[in-house]
FIFI-13749 format. One record per atom (N, C-alpha, C): residue in three letters; atom name; x, y, z. Coordinates in steps of 0.1 Angstrom, whole numbers, plus 5000, padded with zeros to 4 digits. Each point is the difference from the previous one (the first is absolute). Layout:
<pts>
Ala CA X Y Z
...
</pts>
This chain:
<pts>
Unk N 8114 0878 0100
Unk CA 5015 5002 5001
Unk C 5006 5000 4986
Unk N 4996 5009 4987
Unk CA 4999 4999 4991
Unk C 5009 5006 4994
Unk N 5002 5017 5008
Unk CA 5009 5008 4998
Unk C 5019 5002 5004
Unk N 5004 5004 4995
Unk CA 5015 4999 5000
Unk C 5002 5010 5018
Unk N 4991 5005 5001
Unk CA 5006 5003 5011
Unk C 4995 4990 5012
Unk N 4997 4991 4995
Unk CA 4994 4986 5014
Unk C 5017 4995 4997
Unk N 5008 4997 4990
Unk CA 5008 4993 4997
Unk C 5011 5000 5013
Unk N 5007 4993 5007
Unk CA 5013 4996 5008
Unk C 5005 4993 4991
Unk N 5014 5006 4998
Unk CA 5012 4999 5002
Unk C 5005 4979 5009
Unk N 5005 4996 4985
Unk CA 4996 4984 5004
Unk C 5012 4998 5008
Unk N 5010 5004 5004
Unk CA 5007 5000 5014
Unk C 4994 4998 5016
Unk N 4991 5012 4997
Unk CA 4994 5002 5008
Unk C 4988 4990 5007
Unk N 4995 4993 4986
Unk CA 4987 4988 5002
Unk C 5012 4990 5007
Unk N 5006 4999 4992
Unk CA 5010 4984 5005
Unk C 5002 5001 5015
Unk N 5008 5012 5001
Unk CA 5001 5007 5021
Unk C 4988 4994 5007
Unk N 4988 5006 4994
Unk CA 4985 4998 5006
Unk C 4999 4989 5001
Unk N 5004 4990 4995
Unk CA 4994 4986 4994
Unk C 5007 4991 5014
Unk N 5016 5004 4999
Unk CA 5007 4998 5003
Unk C 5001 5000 5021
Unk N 4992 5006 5000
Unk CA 5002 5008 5014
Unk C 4986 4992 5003
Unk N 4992 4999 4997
Unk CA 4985 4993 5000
Unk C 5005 4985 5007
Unk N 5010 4994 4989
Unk CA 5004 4984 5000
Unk C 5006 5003 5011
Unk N 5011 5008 5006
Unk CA 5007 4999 5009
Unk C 4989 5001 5016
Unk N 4990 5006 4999
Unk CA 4991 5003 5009
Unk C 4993 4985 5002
Unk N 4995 4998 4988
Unk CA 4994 4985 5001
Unk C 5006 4987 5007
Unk N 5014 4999 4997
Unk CA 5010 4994 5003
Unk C 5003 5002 5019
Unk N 5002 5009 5001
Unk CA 5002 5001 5013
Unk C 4989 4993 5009
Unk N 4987 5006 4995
Unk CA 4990 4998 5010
Unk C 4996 4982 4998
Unk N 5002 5000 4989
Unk CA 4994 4983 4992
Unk C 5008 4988 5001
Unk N 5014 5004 4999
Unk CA 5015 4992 5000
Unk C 4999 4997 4983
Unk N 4987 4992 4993
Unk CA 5003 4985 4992
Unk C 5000 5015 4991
Unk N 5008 4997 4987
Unk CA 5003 5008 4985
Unk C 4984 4999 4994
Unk N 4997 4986 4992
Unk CA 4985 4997 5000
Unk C 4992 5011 5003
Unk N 4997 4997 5014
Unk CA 4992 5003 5008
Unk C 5000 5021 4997
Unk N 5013 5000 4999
Unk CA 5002 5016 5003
Unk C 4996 5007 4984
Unk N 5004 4994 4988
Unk CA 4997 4997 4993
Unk C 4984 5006 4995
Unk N 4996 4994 5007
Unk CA 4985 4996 5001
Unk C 4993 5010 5001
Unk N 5007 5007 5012
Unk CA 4990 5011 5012
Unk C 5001 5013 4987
Unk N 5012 5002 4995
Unk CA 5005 5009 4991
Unk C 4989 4999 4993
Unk N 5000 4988 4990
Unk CA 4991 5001 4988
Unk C 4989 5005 5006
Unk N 4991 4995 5008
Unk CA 4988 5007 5004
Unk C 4998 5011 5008
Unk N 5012 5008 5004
Unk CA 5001 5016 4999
Unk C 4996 5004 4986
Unk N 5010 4996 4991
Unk CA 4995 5009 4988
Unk C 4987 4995 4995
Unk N 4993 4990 4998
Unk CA 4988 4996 4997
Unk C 4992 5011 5007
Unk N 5000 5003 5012
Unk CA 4992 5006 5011
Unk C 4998 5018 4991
Unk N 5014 5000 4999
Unk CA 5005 5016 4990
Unk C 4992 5002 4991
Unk N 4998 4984 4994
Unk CA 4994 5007 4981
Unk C 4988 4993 5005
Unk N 4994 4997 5010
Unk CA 4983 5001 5005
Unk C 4998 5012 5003
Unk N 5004 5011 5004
Unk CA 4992 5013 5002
Unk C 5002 5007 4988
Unk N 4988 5006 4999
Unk CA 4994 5012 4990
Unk C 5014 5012 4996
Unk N 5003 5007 4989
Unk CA 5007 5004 4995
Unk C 5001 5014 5011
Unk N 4985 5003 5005
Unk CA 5001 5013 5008
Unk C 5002 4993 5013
Unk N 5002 4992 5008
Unk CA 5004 4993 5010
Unk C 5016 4999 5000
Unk N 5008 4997 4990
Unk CA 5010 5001 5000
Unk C 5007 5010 4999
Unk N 4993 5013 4993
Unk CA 5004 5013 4998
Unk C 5005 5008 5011
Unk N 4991 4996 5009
Unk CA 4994 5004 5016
Unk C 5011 4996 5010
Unk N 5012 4987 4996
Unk CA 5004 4998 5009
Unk C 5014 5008 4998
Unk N 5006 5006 5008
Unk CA 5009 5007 5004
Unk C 5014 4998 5000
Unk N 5003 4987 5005
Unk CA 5010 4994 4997
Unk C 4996 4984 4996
Unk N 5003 4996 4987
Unk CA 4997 4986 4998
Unk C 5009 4991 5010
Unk N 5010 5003 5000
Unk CA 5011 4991 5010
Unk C 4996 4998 5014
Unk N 4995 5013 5004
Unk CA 5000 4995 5015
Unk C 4980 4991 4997
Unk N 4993 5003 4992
Unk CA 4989 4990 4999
Unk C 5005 4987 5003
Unk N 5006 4999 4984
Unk CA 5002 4988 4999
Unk C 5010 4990 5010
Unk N 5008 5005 5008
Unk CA 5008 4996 5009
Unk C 4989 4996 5014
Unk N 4990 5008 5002
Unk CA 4990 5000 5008
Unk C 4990 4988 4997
Unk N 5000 5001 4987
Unk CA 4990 4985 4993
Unk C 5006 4990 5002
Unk N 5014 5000 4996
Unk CA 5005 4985 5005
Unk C 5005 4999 5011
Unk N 5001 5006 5010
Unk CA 4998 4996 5018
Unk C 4992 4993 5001
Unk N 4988 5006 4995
Unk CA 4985 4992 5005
Unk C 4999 4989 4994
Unk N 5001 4999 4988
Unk CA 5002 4988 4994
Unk C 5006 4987 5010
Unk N 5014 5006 5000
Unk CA 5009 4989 5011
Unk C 4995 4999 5011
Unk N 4997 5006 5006
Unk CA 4993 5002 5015
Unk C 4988 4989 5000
Unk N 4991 5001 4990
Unk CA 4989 4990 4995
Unk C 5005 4983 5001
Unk N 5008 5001 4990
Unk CA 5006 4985 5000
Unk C 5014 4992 5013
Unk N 5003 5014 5007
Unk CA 5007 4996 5013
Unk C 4987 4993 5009
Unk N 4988 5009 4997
Unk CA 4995 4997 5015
Unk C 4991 4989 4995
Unk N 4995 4991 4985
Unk CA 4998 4990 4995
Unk C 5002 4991 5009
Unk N 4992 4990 5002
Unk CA 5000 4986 5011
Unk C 5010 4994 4992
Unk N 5002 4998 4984
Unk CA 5014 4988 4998
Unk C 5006 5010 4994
Unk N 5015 5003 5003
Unk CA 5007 5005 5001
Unk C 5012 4990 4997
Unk N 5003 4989 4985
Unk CA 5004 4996 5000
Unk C 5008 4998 4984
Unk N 5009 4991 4995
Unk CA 5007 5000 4993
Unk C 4999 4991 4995
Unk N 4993 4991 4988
Unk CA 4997 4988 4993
Unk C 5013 4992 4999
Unk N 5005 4989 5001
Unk CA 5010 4992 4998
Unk C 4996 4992 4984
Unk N 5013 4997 4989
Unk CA 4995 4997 4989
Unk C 4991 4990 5003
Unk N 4990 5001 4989
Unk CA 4989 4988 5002
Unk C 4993 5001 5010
Unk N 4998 5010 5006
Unk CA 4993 5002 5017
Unk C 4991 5010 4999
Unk N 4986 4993 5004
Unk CA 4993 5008 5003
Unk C 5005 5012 5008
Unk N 5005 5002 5009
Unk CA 5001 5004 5015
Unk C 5015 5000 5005
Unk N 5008 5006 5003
Unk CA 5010 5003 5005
Unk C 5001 4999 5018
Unk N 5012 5009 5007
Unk CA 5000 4996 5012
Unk C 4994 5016 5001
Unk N 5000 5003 5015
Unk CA 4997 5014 5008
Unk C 5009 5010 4995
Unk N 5009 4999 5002
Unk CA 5012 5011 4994
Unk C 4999 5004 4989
Unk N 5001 5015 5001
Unk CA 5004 5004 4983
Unk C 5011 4994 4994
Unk N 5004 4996 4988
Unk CA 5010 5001 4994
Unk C 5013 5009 4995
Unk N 5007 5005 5007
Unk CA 5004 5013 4994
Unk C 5009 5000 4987
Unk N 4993 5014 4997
Unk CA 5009 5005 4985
Unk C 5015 5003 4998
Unk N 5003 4993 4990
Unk CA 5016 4999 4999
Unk C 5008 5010 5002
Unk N 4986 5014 4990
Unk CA 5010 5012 5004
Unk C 5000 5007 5014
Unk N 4992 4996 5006
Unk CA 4998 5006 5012
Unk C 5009 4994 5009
Unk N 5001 4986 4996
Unk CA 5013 4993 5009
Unk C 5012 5008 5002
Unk N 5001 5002 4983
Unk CA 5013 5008 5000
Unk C 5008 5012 5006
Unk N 4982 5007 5003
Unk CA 5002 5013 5010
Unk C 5001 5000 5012
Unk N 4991 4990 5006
Unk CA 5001 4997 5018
Unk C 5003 4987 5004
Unk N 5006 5000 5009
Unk CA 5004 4989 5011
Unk C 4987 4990 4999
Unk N 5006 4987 4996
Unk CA 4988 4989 5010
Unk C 4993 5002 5007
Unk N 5008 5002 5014
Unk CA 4994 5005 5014
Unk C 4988 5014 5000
Unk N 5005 5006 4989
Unk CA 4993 5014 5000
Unk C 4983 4994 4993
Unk N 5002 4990 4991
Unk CA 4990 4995 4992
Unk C 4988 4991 5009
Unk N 5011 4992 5006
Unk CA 4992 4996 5008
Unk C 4992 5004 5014
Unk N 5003 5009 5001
Unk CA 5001 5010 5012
Unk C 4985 5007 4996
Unk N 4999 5004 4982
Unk CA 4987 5008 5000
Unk C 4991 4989 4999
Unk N 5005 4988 4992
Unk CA 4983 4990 5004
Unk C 5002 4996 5010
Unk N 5000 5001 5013
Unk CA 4998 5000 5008
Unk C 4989 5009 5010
Unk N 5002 5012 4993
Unk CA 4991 5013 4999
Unk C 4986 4995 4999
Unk N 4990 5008 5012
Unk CA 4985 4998 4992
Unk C 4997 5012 4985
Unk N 4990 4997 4992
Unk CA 4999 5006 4989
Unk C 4999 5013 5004
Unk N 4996 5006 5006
Unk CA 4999 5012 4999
Unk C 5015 5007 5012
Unk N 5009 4991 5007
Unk CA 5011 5004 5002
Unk C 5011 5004 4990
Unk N 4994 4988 4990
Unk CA 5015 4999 4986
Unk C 4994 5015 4995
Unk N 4985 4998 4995
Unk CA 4998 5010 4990
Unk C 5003 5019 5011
Unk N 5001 5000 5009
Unk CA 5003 5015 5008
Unk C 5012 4999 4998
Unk N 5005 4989 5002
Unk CA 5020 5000 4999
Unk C 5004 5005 4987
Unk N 4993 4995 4990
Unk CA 5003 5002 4990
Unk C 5002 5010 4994
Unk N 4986 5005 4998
Unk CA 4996 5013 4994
Unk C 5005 5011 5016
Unk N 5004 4999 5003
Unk CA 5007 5011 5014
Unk C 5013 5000 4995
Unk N 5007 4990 5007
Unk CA 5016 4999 5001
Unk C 5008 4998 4990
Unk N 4991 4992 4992
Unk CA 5007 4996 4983
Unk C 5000 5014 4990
Unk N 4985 5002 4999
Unk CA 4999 5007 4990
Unk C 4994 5014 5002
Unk N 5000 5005 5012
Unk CA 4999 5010 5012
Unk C 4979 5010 4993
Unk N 4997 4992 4997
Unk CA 4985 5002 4996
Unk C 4996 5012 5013
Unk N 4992 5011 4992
Unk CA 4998 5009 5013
Unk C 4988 4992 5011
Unk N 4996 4998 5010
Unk CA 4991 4996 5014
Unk C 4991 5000 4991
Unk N 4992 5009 4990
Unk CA 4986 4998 5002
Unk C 5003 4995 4989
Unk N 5009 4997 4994
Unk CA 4993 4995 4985
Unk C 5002 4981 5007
Unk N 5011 5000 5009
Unk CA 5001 4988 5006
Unk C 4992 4996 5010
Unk N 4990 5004 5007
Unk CA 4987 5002 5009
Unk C 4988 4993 4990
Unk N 5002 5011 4987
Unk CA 4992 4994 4993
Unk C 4996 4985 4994
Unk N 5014 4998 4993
Unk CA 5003 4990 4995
Unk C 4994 4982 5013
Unk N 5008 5003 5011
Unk CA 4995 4993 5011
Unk C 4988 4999 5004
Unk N 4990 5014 5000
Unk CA 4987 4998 5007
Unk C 5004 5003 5010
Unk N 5007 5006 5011
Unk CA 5005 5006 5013
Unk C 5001 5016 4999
Unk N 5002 5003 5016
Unk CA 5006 5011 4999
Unk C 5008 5002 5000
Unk N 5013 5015 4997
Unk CA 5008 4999 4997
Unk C 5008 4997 5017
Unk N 4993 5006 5009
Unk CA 5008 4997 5014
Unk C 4995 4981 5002
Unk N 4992 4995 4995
Unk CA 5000 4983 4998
Unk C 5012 4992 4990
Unk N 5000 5009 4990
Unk CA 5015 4993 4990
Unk C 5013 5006 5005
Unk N 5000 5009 5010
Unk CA 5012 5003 5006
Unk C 5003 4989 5013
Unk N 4993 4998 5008
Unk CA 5000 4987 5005
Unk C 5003 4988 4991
Unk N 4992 4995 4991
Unk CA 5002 4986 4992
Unk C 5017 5000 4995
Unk N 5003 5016 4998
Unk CA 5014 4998 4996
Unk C 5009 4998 5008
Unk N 4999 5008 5014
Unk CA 5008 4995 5011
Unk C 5001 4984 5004
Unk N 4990 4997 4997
Unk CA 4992 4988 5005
Unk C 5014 4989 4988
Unk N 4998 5003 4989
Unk CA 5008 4994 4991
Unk C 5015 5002 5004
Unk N 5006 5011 5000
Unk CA 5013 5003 5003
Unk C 5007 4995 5012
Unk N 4989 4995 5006
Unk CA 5006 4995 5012
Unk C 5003 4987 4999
Unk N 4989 4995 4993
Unk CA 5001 4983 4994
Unk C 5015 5000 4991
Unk N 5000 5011 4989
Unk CA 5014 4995 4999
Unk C 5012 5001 5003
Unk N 5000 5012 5013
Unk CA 5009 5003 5008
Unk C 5004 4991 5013
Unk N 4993 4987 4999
Unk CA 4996 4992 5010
Unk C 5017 4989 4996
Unk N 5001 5000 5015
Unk CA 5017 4992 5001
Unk C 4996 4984 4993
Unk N 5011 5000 4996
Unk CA 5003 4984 4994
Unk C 4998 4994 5006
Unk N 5005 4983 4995
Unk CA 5000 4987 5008
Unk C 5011 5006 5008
Unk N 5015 5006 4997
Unk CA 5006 4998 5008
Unk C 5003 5016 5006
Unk N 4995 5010 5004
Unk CA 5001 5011 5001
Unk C 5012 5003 5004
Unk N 5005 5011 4998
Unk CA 5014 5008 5001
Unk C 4996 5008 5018
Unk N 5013 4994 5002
Unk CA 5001 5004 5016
Unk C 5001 5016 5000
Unk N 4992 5004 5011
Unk CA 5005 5019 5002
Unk C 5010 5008 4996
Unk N 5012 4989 5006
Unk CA 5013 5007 5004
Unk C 5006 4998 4984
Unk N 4995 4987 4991
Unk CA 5007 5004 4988
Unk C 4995 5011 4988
Unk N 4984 5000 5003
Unk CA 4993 5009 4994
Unk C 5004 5017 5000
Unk N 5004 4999 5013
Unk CA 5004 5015 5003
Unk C 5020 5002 4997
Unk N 5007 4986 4996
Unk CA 5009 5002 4997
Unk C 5000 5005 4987
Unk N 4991 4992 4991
Unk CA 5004 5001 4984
Unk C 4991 5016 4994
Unk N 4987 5005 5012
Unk CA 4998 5009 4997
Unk C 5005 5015 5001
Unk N 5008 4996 5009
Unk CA 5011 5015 5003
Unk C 5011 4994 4989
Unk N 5002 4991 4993
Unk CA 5011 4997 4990
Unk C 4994 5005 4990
Unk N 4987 5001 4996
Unk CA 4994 5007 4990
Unk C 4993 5013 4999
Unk N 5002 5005 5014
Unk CA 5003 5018 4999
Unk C 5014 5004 4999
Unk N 5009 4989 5007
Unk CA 5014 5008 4993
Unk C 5005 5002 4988
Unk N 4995 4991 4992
Unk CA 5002 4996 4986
Unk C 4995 5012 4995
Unk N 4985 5004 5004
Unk CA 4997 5014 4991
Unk C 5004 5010 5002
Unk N 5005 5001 5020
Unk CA 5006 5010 5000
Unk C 5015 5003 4994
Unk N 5005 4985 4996
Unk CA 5014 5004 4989
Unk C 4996 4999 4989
Unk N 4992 5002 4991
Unk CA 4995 4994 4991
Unk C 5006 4991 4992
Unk N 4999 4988 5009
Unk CA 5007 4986 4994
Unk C 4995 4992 4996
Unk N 5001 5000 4988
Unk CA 4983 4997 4988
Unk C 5008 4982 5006
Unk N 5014 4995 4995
Unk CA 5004 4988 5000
Unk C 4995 4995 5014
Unk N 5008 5006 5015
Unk CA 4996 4993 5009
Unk C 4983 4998 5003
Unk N 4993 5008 4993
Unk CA 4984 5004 5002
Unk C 4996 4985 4990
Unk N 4999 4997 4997
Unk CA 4998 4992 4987
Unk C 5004 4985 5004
Unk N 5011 4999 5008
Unk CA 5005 4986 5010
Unk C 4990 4999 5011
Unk N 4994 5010 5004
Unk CA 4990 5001 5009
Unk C 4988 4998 5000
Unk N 4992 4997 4985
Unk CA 4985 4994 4996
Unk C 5002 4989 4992
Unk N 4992 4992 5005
Unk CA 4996 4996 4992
Unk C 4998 4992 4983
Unk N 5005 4995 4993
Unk CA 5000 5004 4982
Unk C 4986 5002 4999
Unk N 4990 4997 5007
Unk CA 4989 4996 4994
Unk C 4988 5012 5010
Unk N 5011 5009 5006
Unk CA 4997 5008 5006
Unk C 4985 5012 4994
Unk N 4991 5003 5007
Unk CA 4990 5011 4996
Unk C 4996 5012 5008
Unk N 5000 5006 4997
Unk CA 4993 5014 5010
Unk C 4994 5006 4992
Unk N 4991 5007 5013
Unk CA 4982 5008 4996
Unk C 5001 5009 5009
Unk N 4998 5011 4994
Unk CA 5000 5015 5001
Unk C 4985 5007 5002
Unk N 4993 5006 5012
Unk CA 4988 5001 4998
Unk C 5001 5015 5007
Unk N 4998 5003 4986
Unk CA 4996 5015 5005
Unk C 4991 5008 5000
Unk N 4985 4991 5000
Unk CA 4989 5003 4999
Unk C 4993 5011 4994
Unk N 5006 5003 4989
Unk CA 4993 5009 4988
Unk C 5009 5016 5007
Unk N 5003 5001 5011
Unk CA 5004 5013 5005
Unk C 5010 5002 4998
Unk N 5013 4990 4994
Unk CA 5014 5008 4996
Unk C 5002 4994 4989
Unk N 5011 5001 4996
Unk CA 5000 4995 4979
Unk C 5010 4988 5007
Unk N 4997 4985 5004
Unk CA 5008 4991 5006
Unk C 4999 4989 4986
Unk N 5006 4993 5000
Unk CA 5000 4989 4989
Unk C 4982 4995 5000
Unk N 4995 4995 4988
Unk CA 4991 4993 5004
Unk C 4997 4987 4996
Unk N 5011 4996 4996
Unk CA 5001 4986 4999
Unk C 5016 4992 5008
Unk N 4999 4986 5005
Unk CA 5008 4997 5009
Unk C 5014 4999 4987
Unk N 5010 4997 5010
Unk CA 5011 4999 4993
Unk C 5005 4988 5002
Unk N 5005 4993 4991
Unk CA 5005 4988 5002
Unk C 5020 4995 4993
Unk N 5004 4990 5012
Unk CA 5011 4996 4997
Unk C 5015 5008 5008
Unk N 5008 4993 5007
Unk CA 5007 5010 5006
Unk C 5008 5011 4996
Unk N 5005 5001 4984
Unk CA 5002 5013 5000
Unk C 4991 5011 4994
Unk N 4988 4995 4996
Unk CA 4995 5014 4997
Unk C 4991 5000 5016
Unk N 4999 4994 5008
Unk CA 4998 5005 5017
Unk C 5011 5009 5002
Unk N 5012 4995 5001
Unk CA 5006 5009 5005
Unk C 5004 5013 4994
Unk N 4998 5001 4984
Unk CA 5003 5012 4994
Unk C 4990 5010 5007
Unk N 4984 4994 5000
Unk CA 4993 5006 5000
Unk C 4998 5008 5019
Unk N 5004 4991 5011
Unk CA 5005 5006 5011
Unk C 5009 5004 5003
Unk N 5011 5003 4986
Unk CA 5009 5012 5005
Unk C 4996 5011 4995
Unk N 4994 5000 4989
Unk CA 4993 5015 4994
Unk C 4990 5004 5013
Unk N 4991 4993 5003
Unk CA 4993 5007 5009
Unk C 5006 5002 5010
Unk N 5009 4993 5002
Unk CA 5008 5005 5018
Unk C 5012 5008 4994
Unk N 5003 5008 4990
Unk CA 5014 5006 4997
Unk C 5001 5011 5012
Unk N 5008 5002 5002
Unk CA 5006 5012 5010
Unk C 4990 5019 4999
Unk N 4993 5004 5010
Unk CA 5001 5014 4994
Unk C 4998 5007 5011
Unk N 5002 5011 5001
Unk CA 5001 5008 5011
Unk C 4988 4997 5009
Unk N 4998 5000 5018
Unk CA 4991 5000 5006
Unk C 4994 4984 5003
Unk N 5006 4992 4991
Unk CA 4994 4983 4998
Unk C 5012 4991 5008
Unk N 4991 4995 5008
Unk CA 5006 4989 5007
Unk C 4995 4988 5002
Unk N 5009 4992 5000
Unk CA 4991 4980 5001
Unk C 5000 4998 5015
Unk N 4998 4999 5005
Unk CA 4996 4991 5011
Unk C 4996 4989 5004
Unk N 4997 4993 5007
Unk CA 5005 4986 5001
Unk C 4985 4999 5014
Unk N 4992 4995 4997
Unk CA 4990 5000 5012
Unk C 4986 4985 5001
Unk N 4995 4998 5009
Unk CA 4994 4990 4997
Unk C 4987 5001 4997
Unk N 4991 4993 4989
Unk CA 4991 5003 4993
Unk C 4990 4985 4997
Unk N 4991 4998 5002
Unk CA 4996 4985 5000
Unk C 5010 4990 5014
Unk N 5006 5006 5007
Unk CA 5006 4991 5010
Unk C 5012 4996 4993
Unk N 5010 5006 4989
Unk CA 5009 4998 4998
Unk C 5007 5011 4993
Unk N 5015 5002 5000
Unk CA 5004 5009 4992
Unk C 4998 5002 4988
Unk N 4996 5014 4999
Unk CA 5002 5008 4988
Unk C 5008 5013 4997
Unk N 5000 5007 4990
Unk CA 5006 5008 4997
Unk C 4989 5011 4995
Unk N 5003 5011 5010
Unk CA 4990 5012 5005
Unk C 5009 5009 4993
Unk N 4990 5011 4988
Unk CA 5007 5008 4988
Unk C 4994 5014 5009
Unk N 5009 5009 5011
Unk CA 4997 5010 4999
Unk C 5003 5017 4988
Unk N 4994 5007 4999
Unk CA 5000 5008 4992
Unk C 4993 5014 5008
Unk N 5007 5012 5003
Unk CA 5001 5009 5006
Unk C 4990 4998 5016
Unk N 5007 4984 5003
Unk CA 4995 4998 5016
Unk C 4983 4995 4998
Unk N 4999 4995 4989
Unk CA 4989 4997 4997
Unk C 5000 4984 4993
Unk N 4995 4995 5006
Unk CA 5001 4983 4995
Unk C 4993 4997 4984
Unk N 5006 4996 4994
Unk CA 4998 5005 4985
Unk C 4997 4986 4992
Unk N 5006 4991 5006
Unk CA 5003 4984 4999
Unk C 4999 4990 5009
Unk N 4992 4989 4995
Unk CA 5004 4991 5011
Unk C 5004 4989 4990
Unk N 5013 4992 5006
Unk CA 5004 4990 4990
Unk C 5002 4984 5006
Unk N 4992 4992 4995
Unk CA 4994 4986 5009
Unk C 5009 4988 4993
Unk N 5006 4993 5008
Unk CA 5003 4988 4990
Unk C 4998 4984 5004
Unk N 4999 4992 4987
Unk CA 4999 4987 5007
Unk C 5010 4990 4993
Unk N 5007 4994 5009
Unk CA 5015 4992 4998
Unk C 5000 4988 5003
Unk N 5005 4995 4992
Unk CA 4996 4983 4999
Unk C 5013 4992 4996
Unk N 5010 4994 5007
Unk CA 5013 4994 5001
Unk C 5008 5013 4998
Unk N 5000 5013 5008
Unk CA 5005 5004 5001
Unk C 5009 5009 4988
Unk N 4982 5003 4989
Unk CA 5002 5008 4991
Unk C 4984 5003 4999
Unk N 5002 5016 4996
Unk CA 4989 5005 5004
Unk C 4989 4998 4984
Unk N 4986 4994 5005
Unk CA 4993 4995 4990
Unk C 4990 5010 4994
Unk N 4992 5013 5010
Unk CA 4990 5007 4997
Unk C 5009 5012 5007
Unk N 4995 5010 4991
Unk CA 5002 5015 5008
Unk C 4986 5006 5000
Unk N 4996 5008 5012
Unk CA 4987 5008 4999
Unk C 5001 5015 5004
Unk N 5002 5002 4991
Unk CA 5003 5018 5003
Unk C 4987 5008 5001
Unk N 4997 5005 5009
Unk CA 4985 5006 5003
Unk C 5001 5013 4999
Unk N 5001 5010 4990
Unk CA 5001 5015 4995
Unk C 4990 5009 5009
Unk N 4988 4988 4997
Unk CA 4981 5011 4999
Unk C 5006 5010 5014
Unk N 4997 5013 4998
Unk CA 5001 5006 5011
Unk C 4987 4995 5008
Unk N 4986 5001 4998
Unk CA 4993 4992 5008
Unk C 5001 4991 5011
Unk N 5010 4991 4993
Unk CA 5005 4987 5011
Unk C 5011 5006 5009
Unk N 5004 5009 4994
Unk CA 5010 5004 5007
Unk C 4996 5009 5013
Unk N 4986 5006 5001
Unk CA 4999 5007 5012
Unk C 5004 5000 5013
Unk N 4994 4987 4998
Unk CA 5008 4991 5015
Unk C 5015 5003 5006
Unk N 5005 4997 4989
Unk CA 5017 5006 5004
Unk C 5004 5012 5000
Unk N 4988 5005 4996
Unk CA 5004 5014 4997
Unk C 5000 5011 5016
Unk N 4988 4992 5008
Unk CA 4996 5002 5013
Unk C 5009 4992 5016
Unk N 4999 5009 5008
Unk CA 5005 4997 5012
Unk C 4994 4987 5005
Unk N 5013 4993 5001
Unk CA 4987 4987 5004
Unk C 5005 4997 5020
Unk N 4988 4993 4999
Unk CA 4997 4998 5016
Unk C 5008 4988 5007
Unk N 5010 4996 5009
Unk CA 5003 4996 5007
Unk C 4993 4987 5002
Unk N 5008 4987 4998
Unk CA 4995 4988 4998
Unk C 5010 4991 5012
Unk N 4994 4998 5013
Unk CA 5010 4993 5006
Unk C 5012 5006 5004
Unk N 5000 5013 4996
Unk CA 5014 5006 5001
Unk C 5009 5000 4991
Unk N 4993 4993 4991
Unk CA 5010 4996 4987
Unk C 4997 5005 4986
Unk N 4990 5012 4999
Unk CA 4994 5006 4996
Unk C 4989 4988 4985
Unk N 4993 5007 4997
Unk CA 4988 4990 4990
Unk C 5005 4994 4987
Unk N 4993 4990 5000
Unk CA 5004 4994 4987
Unk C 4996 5005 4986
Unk N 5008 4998 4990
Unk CA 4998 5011 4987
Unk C 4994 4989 4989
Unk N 4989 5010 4996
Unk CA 4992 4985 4990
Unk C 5000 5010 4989
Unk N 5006 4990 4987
Unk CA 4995 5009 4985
Unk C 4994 4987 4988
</pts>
């Protein structure tokens, strides 16, 4: 790597560097710890042969792939723990990182170690940082239809009701309060409606250009679901039930284009899950069959 044309542009390393720690962090929680995984990505880098590195095609998505595994390694680690000063040994819980605090909810933190390892690490590298299936199959040791499972498997855990869960009838009140808001585009009233500490994940499974990292805090949530919901010819919101509770169904030339999930906690909404992937969307896309008379339940 001798020559000026190996050279990047040191913006660009910092980004790399930068996006690495943020990966680490997610899957790991402790800074340390994340820290860590990073440094022995690049160790791993400057262990292969000059024509080994030449060879690789994109360093970023390597190296982002190196330290999954890495993390993934030390998730699935029998101590899984956080030294106290002077302490051998810490408790069970990760520790989490300050800056990571700063980006997600408590509840959201604690919600992933709660996760088995290889649920956090699908959640992760999926929903967070929208990694394509096989490079995330890989990373896991699964198939990609097995880490599509582990991730449902996750999303459900943190889509799972609280101590005190939000009754139907208020759920479905504040969520038609938050399609009207977009349908007026009422960034103010929309914004009294989440959360401060509010987040939403956008999964559009490599098939549409959807965010691929979550959004955090209630107004850049709601900036960011009025841009996607702005007004345009042929597009309509809809209001339908999805997981057994209201959501907001994005048609687009009579074709279900969106599915939009939320989860509300004292009666401000805490997670949005907007499900883009046309894939998942097939389901809605199809005639469905008569359930009781009351026609079938809609799962995304």
């Amino acid at each position: 790597m001798g020559g000026t044309g190996d050279t990047t542009p040191l913006a660009d390393l910092l980004d790399e560097r930068q996006h690495l720690i943020d990966v680490a962090r997610w899957m790991l929680g402790a800074g340390p710890t994340a820290e860590e995984a990073v440094t022995e990505t690049y160790r791993r880098w400057y262990g292969l042969s000059d024509d080994e590195r030449s060879g690789i095609s994109d360093p970023r998505v390597w190296l982002t792939k190196s330290t999954g595994t890495i993390c993934l390694a030390r998730l699935s680690a029998p101590a899984r723990q956080v030294p106290g000063p002077g302490e051998a040994g810490g408790g069970s819980r990760i520790e989490p990182d300050r800056a990571l605090s700063e980006e997600v909810s408590d509840v959201l933190l604690n919600a992933l170690d709660a996760l088995s390892p290889s649920e956090r690490a699908v959640f992760v590298l999926n929903d967070v940082f929208a990694m394509p299936p096989r490079t995330v199959a890989d990373i896991v040791g699964r198939t990609p239809h097995e880490c599509a499972e582990l991730a449902e498997n996750a999303r459900r855990s943190l889509r799972a009701d609280r101590a005190h869960p939000t009754p139907a009838d208020q759920h479905d009140r504040i969520v038609r309060a938050v399609r009207q808001a977009c349908v007026l585009n009422d960034a103010r009233h929309l914004v009294s409606l989440l959360s401060r500490h509010a987040i939403a994940f956008f999964d559009g499974g490599g098939k549409i250009r959807a965010l691929t990292r979550p959004v955090h805090g209630d107004q850049h949530v709601a900036r960011t679901l009025l841009t996607l919901l702005a007004p345009r010819p042929r597009t309509v919101l809809h209001l339908e039930a999805a997981n057994g509770r209201t959501a907001i169904v994005v048609r687009h030339h009579d074709q279900v284009a969106a599915v939009i999930s939320f989860d509300i906690t004292d009666q401000r909404v805490t997670h949005v899950w907007a499900v883009l992937n046309p894939d998942k969307l097939r389901g809605w896309n199809r005639p469905q069959p008569p359930a009781d008379g009351h026609g079938a339940v809609r799962h995304v």
